[in-house]
N, CA, C and O atoms as a Maestro MAE file, in Angstrom:
{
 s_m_m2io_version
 :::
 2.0.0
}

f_m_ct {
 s_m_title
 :::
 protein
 m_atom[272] {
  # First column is atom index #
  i_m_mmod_type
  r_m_x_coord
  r_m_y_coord
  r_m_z_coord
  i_m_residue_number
  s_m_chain_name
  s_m_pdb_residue_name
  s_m_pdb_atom_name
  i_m_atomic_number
  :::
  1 25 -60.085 4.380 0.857 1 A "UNK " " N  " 7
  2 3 -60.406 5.414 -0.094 1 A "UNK " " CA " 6
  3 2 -59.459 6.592 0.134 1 A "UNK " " C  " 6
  4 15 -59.397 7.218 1.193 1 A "UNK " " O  " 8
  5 25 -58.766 6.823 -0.900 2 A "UNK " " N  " 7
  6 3 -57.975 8.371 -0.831 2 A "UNK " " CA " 6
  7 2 -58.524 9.373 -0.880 2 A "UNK " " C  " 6
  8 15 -58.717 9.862 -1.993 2 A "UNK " " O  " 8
  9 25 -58.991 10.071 0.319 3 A "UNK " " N  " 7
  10 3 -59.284 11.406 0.140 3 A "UNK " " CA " 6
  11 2 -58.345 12.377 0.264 3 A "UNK " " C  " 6
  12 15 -58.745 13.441 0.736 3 A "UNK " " O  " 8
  13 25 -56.851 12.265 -0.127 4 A "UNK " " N  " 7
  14 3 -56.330 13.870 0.193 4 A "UNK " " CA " 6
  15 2 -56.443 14.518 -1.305 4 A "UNK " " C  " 6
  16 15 -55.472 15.226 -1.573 4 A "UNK " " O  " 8
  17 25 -57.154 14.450 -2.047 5 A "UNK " " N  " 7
  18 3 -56.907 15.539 -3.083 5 A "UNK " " CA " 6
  19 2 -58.864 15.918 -2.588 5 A "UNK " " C  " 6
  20 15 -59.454 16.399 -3.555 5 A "UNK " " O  " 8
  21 25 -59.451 15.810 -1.767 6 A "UNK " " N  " 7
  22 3 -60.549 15.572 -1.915 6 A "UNK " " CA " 6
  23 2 -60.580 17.706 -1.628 6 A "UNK " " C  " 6
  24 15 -59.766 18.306 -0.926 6 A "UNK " " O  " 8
  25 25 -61.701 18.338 -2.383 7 A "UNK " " N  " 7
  26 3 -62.071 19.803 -2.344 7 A "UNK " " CA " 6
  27 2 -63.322 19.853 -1.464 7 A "UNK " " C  " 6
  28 15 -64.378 19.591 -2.040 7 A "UNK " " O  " 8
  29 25 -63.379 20.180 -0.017 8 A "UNK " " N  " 7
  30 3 -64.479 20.667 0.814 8 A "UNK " " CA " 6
  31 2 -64.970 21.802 0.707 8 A "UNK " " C  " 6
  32 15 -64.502 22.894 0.383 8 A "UNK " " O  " 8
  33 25 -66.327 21.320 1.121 9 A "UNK " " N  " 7
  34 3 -67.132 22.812 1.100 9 A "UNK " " CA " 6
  35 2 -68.817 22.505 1.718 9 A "UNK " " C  " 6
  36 15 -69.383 21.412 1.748 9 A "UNK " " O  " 8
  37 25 -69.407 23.950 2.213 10 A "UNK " " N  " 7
  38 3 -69.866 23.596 3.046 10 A "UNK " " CA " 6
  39 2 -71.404 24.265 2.043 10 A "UNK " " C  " 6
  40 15 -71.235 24.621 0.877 10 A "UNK " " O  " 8
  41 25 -72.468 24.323 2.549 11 A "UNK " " N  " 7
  42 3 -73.856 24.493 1.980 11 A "UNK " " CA " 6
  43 2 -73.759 26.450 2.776 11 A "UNK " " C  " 6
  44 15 -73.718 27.056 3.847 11 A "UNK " " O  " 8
  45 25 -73.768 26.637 1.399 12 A "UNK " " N  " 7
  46 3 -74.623 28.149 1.524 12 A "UNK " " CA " 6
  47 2 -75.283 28.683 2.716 12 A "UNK " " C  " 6
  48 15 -75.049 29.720 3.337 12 A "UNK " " O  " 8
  49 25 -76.375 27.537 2.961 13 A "UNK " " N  " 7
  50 3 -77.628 27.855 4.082 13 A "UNK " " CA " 6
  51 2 -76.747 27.259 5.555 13 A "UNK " " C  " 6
  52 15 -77.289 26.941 6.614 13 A "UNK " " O  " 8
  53 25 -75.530 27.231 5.309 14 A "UNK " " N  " 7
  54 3 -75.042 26.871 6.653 14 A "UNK " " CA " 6
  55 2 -75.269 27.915 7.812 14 A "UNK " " C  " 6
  56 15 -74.802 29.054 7.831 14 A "UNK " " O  " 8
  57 25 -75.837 27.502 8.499 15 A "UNK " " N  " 7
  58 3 -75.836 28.332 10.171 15 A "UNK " " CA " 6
  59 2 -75.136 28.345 10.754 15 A "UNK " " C  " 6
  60 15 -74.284 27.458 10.804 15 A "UNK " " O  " 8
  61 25 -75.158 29.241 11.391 16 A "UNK " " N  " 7
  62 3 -74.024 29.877 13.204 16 A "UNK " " CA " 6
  63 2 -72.407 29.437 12.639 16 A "UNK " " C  " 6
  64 15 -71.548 28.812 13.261 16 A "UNK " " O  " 8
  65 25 -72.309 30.279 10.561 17 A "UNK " " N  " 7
  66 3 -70.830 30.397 10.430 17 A "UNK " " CA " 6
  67 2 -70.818 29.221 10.069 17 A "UNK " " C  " 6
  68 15 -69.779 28.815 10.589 17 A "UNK " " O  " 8
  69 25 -71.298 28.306 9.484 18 A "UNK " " N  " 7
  70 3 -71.265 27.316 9.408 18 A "UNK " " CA " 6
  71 2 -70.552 26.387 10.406 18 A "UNK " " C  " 6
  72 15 -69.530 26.064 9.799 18 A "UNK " " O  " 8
  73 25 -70.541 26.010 11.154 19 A "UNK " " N  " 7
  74 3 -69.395 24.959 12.088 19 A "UNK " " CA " 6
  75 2 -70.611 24.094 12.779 19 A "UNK " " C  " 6
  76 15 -70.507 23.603 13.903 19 A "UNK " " O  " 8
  77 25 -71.454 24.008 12.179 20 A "UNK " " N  " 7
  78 3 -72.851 22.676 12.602 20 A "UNK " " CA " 6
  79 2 -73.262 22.059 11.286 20 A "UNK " " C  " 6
  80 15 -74.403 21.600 11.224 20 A "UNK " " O  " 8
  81 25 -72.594 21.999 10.383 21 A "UNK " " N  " 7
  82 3 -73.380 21.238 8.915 21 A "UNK " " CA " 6
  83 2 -72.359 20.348 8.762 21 A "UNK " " C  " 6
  84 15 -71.515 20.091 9.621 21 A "UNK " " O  " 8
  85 25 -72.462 19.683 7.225 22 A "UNK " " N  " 7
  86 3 -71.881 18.982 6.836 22 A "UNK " " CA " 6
  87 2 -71.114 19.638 5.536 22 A "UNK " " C  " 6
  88 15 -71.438 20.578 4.810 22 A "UNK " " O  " 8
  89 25 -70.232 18.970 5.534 23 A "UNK " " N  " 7
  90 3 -68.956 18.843 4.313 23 A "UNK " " CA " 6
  91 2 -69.403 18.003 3.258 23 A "UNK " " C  " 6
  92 15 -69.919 16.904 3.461 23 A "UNK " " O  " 8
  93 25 -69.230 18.459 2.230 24 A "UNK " " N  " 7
  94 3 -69.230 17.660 0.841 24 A "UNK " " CA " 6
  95 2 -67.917 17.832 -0.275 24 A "UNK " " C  " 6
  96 15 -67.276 18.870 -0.443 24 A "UNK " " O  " 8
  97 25 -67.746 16.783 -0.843 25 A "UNK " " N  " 7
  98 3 -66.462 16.893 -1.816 25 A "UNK " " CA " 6
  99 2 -66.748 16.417 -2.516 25 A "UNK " " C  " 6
  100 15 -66.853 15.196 -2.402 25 A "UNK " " O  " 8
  101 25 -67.137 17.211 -3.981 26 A "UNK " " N  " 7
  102 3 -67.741 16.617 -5.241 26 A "UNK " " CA " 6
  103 2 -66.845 16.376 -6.545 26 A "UNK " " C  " 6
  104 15 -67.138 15.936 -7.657 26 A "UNK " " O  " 8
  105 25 -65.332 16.946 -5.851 27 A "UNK " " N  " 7
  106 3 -64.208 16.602 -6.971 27 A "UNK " " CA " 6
  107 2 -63.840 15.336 -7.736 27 A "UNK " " C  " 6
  108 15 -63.442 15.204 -8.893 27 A "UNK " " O  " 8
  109 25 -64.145 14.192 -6.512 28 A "UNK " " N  " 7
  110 3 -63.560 13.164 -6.804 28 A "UNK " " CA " 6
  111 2 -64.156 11.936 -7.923 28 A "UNK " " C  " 6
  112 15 -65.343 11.924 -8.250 28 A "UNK " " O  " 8
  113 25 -63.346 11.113 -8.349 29 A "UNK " " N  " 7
  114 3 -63.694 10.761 -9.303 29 A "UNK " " CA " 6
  115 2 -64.469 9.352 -8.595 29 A "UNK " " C  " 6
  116 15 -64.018 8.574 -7.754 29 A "UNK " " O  " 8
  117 25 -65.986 9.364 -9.380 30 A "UNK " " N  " 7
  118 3 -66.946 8.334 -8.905 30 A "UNK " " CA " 6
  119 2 -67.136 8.111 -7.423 30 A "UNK " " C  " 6
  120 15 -67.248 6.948 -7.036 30 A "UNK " " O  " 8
  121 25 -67.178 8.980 -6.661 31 A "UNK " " N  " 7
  122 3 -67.559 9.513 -5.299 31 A "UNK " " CA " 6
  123 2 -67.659 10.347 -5.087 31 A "UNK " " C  " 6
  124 15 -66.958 11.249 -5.545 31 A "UNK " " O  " 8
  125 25 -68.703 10.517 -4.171 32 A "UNK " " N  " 7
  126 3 -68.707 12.060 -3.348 32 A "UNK " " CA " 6
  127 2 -69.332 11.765 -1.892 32 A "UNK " " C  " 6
  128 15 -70.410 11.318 -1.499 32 A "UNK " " O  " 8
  129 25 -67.582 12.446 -0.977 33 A "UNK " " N  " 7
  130 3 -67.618 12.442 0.021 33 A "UNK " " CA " 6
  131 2 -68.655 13.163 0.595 33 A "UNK " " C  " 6
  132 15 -69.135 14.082 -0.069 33 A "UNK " " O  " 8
  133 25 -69.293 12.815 2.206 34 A "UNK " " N  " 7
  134 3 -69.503 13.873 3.026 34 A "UNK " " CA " 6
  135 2 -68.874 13.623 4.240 34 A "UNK " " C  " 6
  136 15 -68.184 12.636 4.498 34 A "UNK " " O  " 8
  137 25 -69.189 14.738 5.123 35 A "UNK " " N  " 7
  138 3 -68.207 14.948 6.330 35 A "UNK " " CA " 6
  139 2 -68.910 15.624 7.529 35 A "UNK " " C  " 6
  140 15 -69.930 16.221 7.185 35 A "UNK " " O  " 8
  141 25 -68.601 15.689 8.975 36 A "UNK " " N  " 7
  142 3 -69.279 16.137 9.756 36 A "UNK " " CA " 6
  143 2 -68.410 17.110 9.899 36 A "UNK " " C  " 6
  144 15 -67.296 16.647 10.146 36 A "UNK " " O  " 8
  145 25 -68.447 19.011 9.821 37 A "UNK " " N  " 7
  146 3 -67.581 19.779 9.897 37 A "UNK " " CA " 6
  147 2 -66.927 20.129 11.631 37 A "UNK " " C  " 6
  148 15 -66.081 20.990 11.870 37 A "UNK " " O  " 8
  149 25 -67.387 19.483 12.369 38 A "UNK " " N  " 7
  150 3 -67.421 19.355 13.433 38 A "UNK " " CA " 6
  151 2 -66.195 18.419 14.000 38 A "UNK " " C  " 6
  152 15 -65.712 18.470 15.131 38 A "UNK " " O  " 8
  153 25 -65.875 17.679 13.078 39 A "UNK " " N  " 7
  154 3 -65.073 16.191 13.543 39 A "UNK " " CA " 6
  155 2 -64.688 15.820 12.189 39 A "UNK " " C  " 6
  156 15 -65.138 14.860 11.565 39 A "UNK " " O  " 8
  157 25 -63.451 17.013 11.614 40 A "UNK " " N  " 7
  158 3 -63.312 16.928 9.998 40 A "UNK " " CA " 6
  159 2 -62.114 15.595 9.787 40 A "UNK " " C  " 6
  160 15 -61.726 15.282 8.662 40 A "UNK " " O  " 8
  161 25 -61.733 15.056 10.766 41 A "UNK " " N  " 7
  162 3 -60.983 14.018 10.794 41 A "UNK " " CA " 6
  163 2 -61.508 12.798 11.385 41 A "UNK " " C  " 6
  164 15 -60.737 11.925 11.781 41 A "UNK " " O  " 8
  165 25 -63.288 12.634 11.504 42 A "UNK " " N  " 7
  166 3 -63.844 11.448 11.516 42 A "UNK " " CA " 6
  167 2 -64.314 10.600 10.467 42 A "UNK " " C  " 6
  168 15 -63.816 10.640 9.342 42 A "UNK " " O  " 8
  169 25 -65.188 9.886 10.761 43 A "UNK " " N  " 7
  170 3 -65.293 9.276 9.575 43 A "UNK " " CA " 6
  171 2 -66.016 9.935 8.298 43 A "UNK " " C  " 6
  172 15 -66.142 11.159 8.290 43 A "UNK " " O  " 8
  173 25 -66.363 9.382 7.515 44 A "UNK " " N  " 7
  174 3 -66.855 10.156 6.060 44 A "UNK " " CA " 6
  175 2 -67.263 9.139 5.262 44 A "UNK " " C  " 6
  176 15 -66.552 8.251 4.793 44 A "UNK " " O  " 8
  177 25 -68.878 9.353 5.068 45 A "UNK " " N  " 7
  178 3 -69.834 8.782 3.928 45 A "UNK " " CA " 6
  179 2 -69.549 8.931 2.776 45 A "UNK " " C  " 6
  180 15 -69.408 10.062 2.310 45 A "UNK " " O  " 8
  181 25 -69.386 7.745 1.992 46 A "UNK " " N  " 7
  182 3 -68.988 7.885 0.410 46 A "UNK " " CA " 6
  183 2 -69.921 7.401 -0.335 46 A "UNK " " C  " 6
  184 15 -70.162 6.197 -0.244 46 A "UNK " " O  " 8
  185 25 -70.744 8.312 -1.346 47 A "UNK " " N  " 7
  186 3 -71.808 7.933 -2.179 47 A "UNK " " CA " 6
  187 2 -71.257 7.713 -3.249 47 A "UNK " " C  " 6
  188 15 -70.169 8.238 -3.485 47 A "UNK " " O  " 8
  189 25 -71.923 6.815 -4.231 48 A "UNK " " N  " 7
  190 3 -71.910 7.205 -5.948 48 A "UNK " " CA " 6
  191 2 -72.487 7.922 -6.119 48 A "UNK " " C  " 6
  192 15 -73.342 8.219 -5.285 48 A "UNK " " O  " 8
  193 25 -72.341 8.687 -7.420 49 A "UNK " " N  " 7
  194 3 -73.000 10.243 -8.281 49 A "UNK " " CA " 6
  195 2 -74.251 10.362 -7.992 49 A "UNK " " C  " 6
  196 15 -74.917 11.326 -7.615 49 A "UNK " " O  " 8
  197 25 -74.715 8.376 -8.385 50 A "UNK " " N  " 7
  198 3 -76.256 8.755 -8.907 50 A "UNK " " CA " 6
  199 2 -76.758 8.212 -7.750 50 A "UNK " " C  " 6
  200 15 -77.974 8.048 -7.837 50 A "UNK " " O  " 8
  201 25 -76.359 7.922 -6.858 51 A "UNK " " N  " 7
  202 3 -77.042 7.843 -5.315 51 A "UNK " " CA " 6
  203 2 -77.077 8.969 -4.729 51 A "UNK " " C  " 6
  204 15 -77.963 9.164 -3.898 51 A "UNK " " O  " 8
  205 25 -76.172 9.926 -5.006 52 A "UNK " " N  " 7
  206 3 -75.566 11.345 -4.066 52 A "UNK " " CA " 6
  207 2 -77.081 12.310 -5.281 52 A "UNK " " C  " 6
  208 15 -77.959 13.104 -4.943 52 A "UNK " " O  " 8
  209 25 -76.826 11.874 -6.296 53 A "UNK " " N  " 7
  210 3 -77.887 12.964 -6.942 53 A "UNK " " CA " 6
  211 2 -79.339 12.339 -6.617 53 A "UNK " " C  " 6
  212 15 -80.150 13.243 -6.413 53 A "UNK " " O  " 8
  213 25 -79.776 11.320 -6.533 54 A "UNK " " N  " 7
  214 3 -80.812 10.746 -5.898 54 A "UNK " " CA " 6
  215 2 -81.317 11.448 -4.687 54 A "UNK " " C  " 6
  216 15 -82.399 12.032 -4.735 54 A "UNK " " O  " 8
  217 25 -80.698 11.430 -3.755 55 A "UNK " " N  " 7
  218 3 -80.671 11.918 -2.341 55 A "UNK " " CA " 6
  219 2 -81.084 13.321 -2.763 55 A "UNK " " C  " 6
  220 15 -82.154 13.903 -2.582 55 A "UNK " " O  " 8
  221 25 -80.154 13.653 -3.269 56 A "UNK " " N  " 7
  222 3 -80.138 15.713 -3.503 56 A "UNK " " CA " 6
  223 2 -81.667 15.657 -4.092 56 A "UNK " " C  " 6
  224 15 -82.465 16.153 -3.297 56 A "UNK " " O  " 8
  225 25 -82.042 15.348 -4.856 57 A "UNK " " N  " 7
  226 3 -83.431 15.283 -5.564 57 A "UNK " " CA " 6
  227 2 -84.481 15.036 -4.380 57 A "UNK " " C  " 6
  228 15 -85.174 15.974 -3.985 57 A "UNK " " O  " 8
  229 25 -84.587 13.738 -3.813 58 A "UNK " " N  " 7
  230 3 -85.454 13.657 -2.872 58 A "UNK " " CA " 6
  231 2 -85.466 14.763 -1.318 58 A "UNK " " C  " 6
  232 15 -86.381 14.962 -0.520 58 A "UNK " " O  " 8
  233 25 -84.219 15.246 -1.348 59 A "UNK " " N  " 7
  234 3 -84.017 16.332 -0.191 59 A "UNK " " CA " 6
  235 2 -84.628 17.706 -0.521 59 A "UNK " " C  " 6
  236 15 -84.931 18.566 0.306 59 A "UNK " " O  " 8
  237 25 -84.765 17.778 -1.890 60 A "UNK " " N  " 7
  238 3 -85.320 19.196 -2.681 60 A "UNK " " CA " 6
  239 2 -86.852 19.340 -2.595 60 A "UNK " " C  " 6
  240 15 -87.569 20.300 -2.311 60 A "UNK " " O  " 8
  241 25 -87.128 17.975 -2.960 61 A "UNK " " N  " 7
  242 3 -88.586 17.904 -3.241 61 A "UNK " " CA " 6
  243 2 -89.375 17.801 -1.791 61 A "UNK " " C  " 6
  244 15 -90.570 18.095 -1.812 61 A "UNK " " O  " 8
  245 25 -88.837 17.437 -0.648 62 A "UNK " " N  " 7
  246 3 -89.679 17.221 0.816 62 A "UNK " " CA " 6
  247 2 -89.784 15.634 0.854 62 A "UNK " " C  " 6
  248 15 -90.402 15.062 1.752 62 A "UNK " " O  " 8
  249 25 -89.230 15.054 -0.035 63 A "UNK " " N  " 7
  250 3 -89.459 13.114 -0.012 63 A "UNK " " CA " 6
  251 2 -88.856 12.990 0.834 63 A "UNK " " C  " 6
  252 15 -89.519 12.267 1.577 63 A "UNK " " O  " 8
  253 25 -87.637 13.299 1.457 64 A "UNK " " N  " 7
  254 3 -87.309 12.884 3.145 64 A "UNK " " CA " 6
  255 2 -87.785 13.621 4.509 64 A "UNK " " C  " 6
  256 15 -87.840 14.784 4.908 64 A "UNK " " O  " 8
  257 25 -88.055 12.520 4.944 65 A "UNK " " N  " 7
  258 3 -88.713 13.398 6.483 65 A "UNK " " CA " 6
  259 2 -88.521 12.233 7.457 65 A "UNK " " C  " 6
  260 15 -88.831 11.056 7.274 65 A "UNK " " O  " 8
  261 25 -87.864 12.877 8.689 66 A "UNK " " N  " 7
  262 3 -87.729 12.013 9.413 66 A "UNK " " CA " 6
  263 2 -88.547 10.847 10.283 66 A "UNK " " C  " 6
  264 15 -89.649 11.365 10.459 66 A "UNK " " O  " 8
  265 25 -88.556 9.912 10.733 67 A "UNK " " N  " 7
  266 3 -89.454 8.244 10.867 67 A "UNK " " CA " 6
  267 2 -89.932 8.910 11.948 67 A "UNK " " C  " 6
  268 15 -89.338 9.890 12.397 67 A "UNK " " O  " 8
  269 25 -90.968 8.478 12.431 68 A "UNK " " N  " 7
  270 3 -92.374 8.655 13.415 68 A "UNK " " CA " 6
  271 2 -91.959 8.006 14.579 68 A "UNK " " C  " 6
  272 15 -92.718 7.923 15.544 68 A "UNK " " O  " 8
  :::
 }
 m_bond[271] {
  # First column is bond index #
  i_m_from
  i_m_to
  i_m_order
  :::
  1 1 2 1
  2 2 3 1
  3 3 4 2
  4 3 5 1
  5 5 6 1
  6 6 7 1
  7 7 8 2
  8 7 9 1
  9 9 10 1
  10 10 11 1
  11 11 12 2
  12 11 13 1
  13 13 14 1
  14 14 15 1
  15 15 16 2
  16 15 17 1
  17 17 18 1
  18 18 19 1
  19 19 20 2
  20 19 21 1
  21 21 22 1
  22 22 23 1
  23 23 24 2
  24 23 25 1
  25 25 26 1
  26 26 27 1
  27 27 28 2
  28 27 29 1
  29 29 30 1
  30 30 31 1
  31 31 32 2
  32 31 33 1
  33 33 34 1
  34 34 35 1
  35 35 36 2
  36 35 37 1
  37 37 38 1
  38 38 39 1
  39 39 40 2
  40 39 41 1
  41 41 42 1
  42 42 43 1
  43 43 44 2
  44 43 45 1
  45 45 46 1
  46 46 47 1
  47 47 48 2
  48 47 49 1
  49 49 50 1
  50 50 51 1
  51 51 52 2
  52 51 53 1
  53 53 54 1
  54 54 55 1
  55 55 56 2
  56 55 57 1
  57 57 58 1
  58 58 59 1
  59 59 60 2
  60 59 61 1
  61 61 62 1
  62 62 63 1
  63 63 64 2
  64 63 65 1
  65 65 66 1
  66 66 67 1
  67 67 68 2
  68 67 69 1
  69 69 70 1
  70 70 71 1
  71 71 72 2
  72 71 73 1
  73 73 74 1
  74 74 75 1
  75 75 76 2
  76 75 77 1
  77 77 78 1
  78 78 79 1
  79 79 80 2
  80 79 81 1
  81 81 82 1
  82 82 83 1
  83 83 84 2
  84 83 85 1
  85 85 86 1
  86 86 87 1
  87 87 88 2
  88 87 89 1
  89 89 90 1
  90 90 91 1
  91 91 92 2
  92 91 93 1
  93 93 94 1
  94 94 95 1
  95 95 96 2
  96 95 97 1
  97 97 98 1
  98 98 99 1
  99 99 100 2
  100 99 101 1
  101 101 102 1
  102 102 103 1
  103 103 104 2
  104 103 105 1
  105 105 106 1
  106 106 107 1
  107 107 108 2
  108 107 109 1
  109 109 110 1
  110 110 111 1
  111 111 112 2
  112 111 113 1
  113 113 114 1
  114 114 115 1
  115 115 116 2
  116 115 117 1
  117 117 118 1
  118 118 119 1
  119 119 120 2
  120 119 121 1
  121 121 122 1
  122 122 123 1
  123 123 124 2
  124 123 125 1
  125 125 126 1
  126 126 127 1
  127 127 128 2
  128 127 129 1
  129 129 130 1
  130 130 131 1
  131 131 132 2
  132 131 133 1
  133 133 134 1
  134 134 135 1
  135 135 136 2
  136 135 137 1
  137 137 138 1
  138 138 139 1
  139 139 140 2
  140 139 141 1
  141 141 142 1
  142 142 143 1
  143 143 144 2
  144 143 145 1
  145 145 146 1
  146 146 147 1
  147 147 148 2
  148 147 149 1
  149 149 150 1
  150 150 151 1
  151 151 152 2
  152 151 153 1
  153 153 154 1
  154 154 155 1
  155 155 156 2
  156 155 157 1
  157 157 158 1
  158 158 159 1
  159 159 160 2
  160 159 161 1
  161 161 162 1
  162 162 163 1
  163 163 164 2
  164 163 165 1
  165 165 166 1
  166 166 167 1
  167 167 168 2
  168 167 169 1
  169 169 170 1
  170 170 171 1
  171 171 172 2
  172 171 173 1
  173 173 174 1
  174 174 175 1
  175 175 176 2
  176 175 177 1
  177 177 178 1
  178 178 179 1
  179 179 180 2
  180 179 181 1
  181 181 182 1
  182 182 183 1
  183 183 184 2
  184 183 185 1
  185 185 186 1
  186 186 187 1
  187 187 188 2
  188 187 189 1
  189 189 190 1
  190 190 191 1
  191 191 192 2
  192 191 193 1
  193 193 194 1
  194 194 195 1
  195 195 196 2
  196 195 197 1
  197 197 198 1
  198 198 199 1
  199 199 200 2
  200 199 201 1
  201 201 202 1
  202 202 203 1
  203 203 204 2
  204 203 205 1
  205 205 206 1
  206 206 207 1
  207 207 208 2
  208 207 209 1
  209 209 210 1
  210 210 211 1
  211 211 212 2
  212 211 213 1
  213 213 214 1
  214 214 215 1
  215 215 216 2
  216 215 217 1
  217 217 218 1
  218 218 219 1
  219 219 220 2
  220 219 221 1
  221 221 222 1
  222 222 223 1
  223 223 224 2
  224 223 225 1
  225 225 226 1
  226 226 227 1
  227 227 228 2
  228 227 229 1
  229 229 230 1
  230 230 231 1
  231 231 232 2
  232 231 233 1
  233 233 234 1
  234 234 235 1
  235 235 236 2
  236 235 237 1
  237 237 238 1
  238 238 239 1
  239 239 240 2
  240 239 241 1
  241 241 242 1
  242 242 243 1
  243 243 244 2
  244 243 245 1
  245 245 246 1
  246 246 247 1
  247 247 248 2
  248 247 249 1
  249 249 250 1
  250 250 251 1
  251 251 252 2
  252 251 253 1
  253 253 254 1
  254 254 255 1
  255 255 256 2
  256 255 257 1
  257 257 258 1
  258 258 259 1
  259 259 260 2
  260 259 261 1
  261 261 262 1
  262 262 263 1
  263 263 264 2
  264 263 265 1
  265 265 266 1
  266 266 267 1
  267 267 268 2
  268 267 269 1
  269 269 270 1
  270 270 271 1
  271 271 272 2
  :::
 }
}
């Protein structure tokens, strides 16, 4: 996957300056990267739109919570 035209950016609610969240790149066409800003030259999760907007939806509403 080519990411060098890929546009990073980090979440608003990022803490401590952000340098503990994640990276997202929503430029690209029929993917959207994420990234650990920590290790910006490791690997990187590639969603489709409507999986990446899936997720965003269930992350809004409280439908994810971590396993017991």
């Amino acid at each position: 996957m080519d990411l060098s035209g890929a546009v990073w950016r980090k979440s608003t609610r990022s803490s401590n300056g952000g340098s503990t969240c994640v990276e997202v790149a929503t430029n690209l066409a029929d993917v959207v990267a994420v990234r650990d800003s920590k290790d910006r030259g490791g690997p990187v999760l590639a969603f489709g739109p409507a999986a990446w907007t899936g997720f965003l939806a269930a992350a809004t509403t409280g439908a994810l919570h971590a396993p017991d």
